[in-house]
Every structure is written in C-alpha cells, then in structure tokens.
C-alpha positions as CSV (number, residue, x, y, z in Angstrom):
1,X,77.5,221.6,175.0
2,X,80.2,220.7,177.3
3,X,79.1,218.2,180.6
4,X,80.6,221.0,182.8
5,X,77.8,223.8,181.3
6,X,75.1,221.4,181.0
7,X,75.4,220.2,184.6
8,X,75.7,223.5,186.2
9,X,72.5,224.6,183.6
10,X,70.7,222.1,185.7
11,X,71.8,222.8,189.1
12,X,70.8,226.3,188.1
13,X,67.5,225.6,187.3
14,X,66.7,223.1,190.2
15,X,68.4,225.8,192.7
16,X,65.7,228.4,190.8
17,X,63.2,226.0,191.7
18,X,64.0,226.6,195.6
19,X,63.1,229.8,195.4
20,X,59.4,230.2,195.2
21,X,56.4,228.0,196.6
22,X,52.8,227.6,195.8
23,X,50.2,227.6,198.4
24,X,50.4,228.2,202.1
25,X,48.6,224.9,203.4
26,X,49.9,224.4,206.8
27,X,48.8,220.3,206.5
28,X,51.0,220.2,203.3
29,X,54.7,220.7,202.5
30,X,55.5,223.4,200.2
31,X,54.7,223.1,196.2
32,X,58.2,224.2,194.3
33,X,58.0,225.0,190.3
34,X,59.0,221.9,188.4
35,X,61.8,221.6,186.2
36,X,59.8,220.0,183.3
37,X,63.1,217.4,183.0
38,X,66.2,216.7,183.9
39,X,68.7,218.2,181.8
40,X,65.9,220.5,179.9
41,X,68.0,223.9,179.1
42,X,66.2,227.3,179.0
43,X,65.7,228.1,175.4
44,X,68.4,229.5,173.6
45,X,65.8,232.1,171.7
46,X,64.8,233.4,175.2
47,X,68.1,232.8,177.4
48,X,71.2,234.0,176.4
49,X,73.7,231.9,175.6
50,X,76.3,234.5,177.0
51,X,74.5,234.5,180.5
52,X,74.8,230.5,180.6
53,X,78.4,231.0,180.2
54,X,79.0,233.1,182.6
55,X,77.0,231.5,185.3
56,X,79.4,228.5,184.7
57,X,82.0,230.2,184.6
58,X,82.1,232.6,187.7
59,X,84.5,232.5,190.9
60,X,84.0,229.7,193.1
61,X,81.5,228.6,190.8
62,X,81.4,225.3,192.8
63,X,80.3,227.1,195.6
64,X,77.8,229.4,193.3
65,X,74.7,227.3,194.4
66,X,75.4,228.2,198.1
67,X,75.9,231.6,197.9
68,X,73.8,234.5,198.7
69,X,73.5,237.7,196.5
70,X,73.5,241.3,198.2
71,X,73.3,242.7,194.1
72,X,71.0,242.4,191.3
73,X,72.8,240.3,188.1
74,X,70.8,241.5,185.1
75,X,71.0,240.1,181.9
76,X,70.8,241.3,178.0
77,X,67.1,241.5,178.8
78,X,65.8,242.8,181.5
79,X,62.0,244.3,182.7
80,X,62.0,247.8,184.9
81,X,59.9,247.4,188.0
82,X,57.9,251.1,188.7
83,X,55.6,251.7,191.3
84,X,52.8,254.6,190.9
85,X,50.3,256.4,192.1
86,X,47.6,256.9,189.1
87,X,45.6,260.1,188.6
88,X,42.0,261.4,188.6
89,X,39.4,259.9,191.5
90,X,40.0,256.7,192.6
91,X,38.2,253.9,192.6
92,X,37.9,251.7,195.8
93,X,40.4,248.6,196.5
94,X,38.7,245.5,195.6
95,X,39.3,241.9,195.2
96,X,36.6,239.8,193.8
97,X,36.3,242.2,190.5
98,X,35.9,241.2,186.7
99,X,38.9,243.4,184.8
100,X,39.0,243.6,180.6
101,X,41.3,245.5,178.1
102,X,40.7,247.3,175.3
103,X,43.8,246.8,173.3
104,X,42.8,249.4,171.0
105,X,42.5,251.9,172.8
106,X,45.1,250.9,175.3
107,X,42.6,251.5,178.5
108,X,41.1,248.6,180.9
109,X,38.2,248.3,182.9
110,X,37.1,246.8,186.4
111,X,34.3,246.6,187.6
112,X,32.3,244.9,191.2
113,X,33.7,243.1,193.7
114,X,34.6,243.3,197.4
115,X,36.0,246.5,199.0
116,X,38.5,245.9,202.0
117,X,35.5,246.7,204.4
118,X,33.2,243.9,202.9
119,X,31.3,246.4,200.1
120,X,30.0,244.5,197.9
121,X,30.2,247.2,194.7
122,X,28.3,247.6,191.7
123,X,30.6,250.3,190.2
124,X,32.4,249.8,187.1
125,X,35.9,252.0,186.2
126,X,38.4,253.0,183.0
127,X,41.8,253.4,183.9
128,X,43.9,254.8,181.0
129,X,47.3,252.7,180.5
130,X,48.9,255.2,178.5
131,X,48.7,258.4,181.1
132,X,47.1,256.2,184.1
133,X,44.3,258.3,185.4
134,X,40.8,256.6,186.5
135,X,37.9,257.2,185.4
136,X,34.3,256.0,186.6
137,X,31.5,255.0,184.1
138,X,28.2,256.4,184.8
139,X,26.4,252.9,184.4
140,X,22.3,252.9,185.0
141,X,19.5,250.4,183.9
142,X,17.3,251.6,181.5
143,X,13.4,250.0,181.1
144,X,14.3,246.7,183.4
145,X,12.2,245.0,185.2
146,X,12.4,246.1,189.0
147,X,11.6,242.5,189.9
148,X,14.8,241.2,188.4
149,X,16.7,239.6,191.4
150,X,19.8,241.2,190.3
151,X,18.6,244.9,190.3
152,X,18.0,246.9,193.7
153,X,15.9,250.3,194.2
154,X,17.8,252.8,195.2
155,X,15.9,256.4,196.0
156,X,13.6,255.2,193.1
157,X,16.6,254.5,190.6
158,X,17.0,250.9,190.0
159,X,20.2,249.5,190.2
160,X,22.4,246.3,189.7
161,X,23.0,244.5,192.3
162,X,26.9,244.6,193.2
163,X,28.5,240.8,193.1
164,X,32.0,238.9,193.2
165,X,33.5,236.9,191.0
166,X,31.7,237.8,187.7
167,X,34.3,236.9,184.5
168,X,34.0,239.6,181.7
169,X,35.0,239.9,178.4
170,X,34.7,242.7,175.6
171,X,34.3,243.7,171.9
172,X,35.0,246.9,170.7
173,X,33.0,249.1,173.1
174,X,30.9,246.7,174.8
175,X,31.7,244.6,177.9
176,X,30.0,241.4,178.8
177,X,29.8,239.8,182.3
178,X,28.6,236.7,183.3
179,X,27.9,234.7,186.4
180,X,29.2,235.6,190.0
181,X,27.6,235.3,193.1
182,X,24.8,237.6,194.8
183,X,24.9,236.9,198.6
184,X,25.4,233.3,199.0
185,X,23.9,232.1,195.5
186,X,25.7,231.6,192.7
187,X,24.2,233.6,189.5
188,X,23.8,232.5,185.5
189,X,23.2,236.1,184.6
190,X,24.7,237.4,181.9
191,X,24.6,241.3,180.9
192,X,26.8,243.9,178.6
193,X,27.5,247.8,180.0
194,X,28.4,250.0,177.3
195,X,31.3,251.8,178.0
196,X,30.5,255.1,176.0
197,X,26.7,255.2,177.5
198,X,27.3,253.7,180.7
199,X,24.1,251.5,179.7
200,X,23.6,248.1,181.3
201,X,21.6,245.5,179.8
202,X,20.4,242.0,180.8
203,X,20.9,239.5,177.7
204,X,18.3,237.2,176.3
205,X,18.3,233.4,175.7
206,X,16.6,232.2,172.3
207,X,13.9,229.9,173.2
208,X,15.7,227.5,170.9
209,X,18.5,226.8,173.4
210,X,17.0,224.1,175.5
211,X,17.8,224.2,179.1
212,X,20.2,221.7,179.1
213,X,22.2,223.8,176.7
214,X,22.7,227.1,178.9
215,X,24.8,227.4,180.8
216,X,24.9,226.8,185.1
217,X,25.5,229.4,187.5
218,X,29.0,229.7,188.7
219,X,31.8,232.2,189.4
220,X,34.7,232.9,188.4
221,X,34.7,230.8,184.8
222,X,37.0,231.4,181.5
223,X,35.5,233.9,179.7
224,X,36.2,234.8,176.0
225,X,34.8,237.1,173.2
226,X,35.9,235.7,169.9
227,X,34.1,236.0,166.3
228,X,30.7,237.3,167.2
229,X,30.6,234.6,169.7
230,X,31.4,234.2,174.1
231,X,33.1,231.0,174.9
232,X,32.4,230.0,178.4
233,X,34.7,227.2,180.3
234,X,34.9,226.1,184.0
235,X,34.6,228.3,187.3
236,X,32.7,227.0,190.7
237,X,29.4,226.5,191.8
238,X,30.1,224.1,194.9
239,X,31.3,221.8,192.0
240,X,33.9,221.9,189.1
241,X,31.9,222.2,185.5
242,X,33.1,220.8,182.7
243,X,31.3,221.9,179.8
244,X,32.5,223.9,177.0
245,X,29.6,226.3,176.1
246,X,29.3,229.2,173.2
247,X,26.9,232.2,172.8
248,X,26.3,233.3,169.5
249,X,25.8,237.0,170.1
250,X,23.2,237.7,167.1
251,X,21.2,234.3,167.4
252,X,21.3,234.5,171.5
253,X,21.7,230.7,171.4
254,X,24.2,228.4,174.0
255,X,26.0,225.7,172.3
256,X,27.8,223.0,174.9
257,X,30.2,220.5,174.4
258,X,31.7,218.4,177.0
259,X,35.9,218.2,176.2
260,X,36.6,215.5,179.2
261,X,38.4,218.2,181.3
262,X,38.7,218.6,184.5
263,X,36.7,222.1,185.3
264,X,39.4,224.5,187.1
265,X,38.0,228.1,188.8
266,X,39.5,231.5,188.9
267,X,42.4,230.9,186.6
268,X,43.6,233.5,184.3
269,X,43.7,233.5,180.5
270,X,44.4,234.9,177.2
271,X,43.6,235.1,173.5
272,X,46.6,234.4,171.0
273,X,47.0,232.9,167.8
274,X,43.1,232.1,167.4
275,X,43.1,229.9,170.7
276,X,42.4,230.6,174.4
277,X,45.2,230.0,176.5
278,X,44.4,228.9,180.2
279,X,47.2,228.2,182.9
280,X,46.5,226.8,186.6
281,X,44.2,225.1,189.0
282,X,46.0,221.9,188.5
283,X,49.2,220.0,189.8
284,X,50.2,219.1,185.7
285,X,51.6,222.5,185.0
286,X,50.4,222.2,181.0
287,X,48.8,224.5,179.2
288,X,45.2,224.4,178.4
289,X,44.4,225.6,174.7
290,X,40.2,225.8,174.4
291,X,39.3,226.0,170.3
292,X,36.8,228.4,170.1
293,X,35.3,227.4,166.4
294,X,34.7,223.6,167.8
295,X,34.2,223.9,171.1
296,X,37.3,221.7,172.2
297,X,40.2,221.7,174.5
298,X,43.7,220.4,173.9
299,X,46.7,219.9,176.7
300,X,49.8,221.5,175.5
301,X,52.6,220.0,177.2
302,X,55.4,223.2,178.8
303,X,58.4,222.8,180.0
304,X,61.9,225.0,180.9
305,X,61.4,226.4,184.4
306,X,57.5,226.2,185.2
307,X,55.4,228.8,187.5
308,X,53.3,227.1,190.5
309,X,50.6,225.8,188.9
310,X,48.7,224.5,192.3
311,X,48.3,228.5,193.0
312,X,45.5,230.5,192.8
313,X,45.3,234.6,192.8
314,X,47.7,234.9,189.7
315,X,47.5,236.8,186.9
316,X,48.8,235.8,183.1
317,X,49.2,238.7,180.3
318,X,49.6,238.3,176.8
319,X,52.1,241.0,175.0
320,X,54.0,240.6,171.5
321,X,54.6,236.8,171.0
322,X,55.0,236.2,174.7
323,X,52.5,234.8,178.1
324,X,53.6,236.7,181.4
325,X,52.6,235.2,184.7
326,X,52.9,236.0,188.2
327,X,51.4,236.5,191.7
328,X,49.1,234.0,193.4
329,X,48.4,233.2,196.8
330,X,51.8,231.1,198.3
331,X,53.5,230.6,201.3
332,X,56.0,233.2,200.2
333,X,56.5,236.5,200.4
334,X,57.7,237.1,196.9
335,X,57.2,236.2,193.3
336,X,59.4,235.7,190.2
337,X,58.3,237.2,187.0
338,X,57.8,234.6,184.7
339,X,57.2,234.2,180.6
340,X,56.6,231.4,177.6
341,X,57.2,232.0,173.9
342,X,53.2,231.2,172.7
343,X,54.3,231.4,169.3
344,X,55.0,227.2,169.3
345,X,51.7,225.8,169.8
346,X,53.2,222.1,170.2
347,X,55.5,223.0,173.5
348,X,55.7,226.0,175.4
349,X,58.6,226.9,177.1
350,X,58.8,228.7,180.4
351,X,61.7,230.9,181.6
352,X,61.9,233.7,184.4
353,X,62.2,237.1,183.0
354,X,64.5,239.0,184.8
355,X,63.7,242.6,186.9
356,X,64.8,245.2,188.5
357,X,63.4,248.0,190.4
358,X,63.7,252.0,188.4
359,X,65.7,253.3,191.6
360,X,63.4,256.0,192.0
361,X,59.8,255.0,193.0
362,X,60.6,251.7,194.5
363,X,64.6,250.4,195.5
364,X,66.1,247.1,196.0
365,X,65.2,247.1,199.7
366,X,61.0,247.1,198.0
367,X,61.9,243.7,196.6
368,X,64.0,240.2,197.1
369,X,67.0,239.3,195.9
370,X,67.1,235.4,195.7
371,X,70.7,233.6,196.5
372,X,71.2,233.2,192.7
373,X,71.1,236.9,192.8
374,X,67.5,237.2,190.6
375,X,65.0,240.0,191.8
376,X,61.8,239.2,193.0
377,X,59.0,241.4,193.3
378,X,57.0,241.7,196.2
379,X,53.7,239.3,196.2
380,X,50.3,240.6,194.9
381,X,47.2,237.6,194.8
382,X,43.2,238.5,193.4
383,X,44.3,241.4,191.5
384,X,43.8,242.8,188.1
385,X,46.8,242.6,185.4
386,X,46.9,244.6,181.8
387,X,49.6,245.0,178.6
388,X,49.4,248.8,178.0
389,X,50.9,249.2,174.1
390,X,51.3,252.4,174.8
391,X,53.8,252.2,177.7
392,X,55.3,248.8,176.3
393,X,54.7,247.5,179.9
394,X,52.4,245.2,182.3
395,X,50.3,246.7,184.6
396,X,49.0,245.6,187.9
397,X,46.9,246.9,190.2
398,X,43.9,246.1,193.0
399,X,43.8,242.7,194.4
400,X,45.9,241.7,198.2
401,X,47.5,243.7,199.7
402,X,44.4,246.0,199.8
403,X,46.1,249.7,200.0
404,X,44.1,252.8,199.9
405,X,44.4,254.3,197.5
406,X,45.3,251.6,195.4
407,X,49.2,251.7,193.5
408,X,50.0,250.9,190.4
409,X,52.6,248.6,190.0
410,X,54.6,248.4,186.4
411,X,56.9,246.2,184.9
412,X,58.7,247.7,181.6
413,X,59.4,245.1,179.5
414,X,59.5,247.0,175.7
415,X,63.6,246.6,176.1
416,X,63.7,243.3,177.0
417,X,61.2,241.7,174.3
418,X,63.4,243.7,171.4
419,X,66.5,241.9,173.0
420,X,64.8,238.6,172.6
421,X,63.8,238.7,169.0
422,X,66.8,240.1,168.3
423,X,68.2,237.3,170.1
424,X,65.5,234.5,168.3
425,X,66.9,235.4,164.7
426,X,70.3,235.8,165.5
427,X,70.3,232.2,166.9
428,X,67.8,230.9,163.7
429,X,70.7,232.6,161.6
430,X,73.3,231.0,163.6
431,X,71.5,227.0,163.3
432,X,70.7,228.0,159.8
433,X,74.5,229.1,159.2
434,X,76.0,226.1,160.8
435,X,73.6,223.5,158.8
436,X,75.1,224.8,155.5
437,X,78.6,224.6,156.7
438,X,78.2,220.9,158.1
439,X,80.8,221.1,160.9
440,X,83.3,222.7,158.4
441,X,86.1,225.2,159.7
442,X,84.4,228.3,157.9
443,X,82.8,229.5,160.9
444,X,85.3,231.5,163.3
445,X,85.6,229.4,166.4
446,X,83.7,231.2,169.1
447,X,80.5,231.4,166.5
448,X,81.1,227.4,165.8
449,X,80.9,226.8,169.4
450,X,77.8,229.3,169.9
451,X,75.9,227.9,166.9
452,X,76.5,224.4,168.1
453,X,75.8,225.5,171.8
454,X,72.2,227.0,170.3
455,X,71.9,224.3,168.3
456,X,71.7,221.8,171.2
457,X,69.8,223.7,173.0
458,X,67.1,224.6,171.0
459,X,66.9,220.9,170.2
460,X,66.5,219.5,173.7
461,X,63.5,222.2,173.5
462,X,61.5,221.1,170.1
C-alpha cells in the first residue's frame, strides 16, 4: 500500500476518534475511542478497499480532515436507521429493566425496573420483532410463601416485589432472573417466569452447595444460559465481585471459580461460538471471553477503531458473524454505530458501520453528520437492544431519553452484512489468487494492486 494511502488511512481513523467521547465527568477531560495502533488499517473483509481509495483520493484531500460535511457518504454497506411506533398496549418507559431474546421465535422480553416517575415495576412484557406489537404476560405466584421478602400482598394476591437491575437470561420458554435490588438492599434471589403460563417461581439451592459456593447479592451481573447450566460473572454490590459461578439447572448446585478479573457491573454481553462475550467497564478496551464449561475468562486483545470502553448504558448485539455496539452514557449528544467480526477468537477487529436515516420516519436533521461526513444517531443510554431475524435488523427501545410511549428505534442492517461476506470471500479469493501467482504479471493490474492492497491489510490485522 502506498505511504500516501496509508498515512491518510490513519489520519482517518485518528480524525474518527474525535468524534465521539465516553463519559460526562466534569473533573475529567473527555475519553476518545482508541486507535488500537498507529498505522492499524480497518480490515479489508469489513472496509472496502474502494472506499479507502477514494477517501485518499478526493478534492482537496489535504484539507479533507478540516472539513465539515452537510451530506451523508455511504459506502457499499450501509445500515437503514427507522424510527417506530410499535403496536398493541404499551408497556411503561423504564430504565433499570432485565431484557432477553428468544431467537427462535424472534420476540424479546423486558421485564421490572424504574418508570420515569420512580415506579418501581414488577410487570414483565413480549414485544414481537417481526410485526412489533407488545404484549404483557399475565405473571402470578402460585403456592409461595407470603413471608418471602421478595413477594408483597396485594388485595389478597401475592405478588413479586418490583426491583432494578435484575440480569436475565432464557431457555426455550423459560426466563431466569437473578439478583437486583429491593429498596436499598441488594438481592441473591434467583427465580424463572414462564412465558406461556405467566408462572413465577423462586429456585432452590441444593443443600450440597455450601455457602461459600452461592453466589452474593448484587445487580446488574453477566448473566448466561448455556448447556443446562447459568453462568454468573460480576455486577455491584457496593463492591466489584470477581467470582465466576455456575448453576447446574437439574442438580440446583453453584459452582465458583475465581479467574483473577477485575469484576465490571452493568456491561452488556453475548453468546457466540460457545463463549460469552463481555465488552466495557474498563479503560483496556479488550474483549472479555468467559468459558462456560471451565468456569474461566480469557482477555482477547481488539483493535481497528475501538467503541468507549469507560462508558456505561450501552448496549452490544450479536447478529450473523458480527458484535454491534452502541449508546452509553457520554458527554455527547450522539453515537456511532459500531461492529467486530467475532468469528477470530484470537483478535477482534472493530470498525464503524455506516447509517443512514429511511427518509421517511426520521431525516437527516434527527441525526449528526460528523466532519468526515459519517451519520450518527442520536444517543440512547440504560436501554434494551435485540437482533430480530425476522426483520434482518437491531432493535432498540426503553432506556434515556424516557418518552411516553416508548419508540422503537431500528437499524437495517440485512444489506450491509451480505455486502461484507460478499466482500470477505472476494478478498480471501483475491490473497489466495495472488499467493499462486507469486507477484507474476497474470493478474490484470488494478486486481494486482487490490489483492496486494488486501493483502497488506489483512496482514497488519492477523
């Protein structure tokens, strides 16, 4: 790759950096996204080479870093912003909620939290991805102790007691929540709600888990069905935990480990290729992969162009191959779009994934266009965040700003992820191509220069 192109790939980058901020901490000078290295390129399989080119190679192109953009540049992919108004009764606005997807049956489900008047709810909700009406589950205890701290009488019917910052997870049709916080304590409670009854139940301990081996009360943890099994990680309690800890569903005993990890809270996560992926809550920026057959946790070291990893509020969705990410609490009024290819467990590479608005339900004026002419959307923190298969698109909803009734915001990325694998085996073809031909003059020119181009790139990536 020429020095021209590889320098102005850089200033790119660094200029991208400018453009968002983490936190709003008015004793502390703005976080910016790191450029994992100087003179790290955005991978070929996920950036065109094409769009490198002509960044480089635009008008006043010395000036190009300086300039402000009045118009959206899209690229070969790009995700459709929408903005909706679902169907059916709607639930309340909330922050404070547990949220889980049934990827099955394309649907997801929230459930407690805080309404914008101080609620506290104990009302749990379906919203339908592929036609997005709500829906609210009938939930009821059934032969439980009134006693029970966590239940309340209501007109003789007992209750659960609403709470914030419970973490769920589910199999199937069963949804399980642990830990939150009840007034000012912090809970250890851990329950299912079936979603075709409605049925809560409080789950049992085998006497053969010692105390030591159950888990603490705390909010807000990583919290992961996988295998007949939950794996529980972090969250706060007035302290950061540390301990790795696994419920084996049919023997009801808690397992812990300790993986020397710094505890993090709040922080979102996903399950791909057998591993739960965990982002946040730390100044590193790397990716935290928790192994859920022996209870360990690795650092996976990410570079390209990384989201603020100091921020707190986000949201991260897995869909096809790829990790989305964005929101979070910041100092800004807007937020990139960004995305990793979790398909190379050794490095993960992050890139922003381009937007624009559909031009009917929301316009350019609803968003930000930065000076390098990328759109931003506008910033959402504490919400809820799904993949619907369906619709080929994320979906966000709840969380700040509280509106009433609550939108639905949508990002259509089916397009975009076609372009990219498209674009990952053209560019395996073209290394695989120019390998054979060993710098030989077999290859037209302009596919010698691409291949070469990917070539380096890719390898500055590995």
């Amino acid at each position: 790759m020429s020095c021209k192109l590889l320098k102005n790939s850089i200033k790119w980058q660094r200029k991208m950096g400018n453009q968002e901020s983490s936190p709003s901490q008015a004793q502390q000078p703005p976080i910016r996204p790191k450029l994992a290295a100087a003179g790290t390129l955005i991978p070929a399989r996920r950036m065109s080479v094409d769009r490198l080119l002509t960044i480089s190679t635009l008008p006043n192109s010395n000036n190009l870093w300086n300039q402000s953009y009045s118009r959206i540049i899209e690229t070969a992919f790009t995700g459709v912003w929408s903005n909706v108004i679902p169907k059916g009764t709607l639930p309340k606005a909330r922050i404070g909620h547990f949220t889980v997807c049934s990827q099955n049956a394309d649907k997801a489900y929230v459930g407690y939290g805080n309404s914008p008047s101080g609620e506290v709810l104990n009302d749990v909700w379906e919203l339908d991805l592929d036609n997005l009406t709500w829906r609210e589950i009938d939930v009821f205890l059934k032969n439980e102790n009134s006693d029970n701290p966590s239940i309340e009488s209501n007109n003789g019917e007992n209750k659960i007691k609403g709470r914030i910052g419970s973490s769920a997870t589910m199999n199937e049709s069963t949804i399980y929540v642990f830990g939150g916080t009840i007034g000012d304590q912090y809970i250890t409670e851990l329950h299912s709600i079936d979603i075709n009854t409605g049925e809560i139940k409080f789950m049992n301990y085998s006497d053969e888990t010692s105390d030591s081996e159950k888990p603490t009360a705390r909010a807000t943890p990583v919290f992961q069905y996988y295998d007949g099994r939950l794996i529980l990680w972090g969250g706060f309690n007035g302290q950061f935990p540390t301990d790795l800890y696994s419920y084996d569903l049919q023997t009801q005993n808690w397992t812990r480990t300790d993986p020397k990890i710094s505890g993090r809270a709040g922080i979102p996560w996903c399950l791909m290729n057998d591993q739960i992926l965990c982002y946040g809550g730390t100044k590193g920026g790397e990716m935290l992969s928790i192994q859920p057959l022996d209870l360990t946790i690795t650092v996976i070291p990410c570079t390209g162009i990384l989201p603020p990893s100091e921020n707190t509020g986000f949201q991260m969705v897995a869909a096809d191959r790829y990790i989305f990410f964005f929101g979070g609490k910041a100092n800004t009024s807007w937020t990139f779009l960004y995305a990793c290819d979790a398909s190379r467990k050794e490095k993960m590479s992050w890139f922003v994934f381009d937007m624009k608005p559909d031009g009917e339900t929301v316009k350019t004026e609803d968003g930000h266009i930065s000076d390098l002419g990328l759109f931003m959307l506008p910033r959402l923190h504490s919400f809820s965040a799904a993949y619907s298969q369906t619709k080929k698109a994320l979906v966000g909803f709840f969380g700040y700003p509280q509106l009433e009734p609550p939108p639905i915001h949508m990002i259509s990325i089916g397009e975009a992820i076609s372009v990219l694998n498209q674009q990952d085996d053209l560019v395996k073809a073209l290394k695989v191509t120019g390998e054979a031909h060993q710098g030989e003059s077999k290859l037209p020119g302009i596919v010698k220069a691409r291949t070469v181009q990917a070539n380096e790139a890719i390898e500055q990536n590995m």
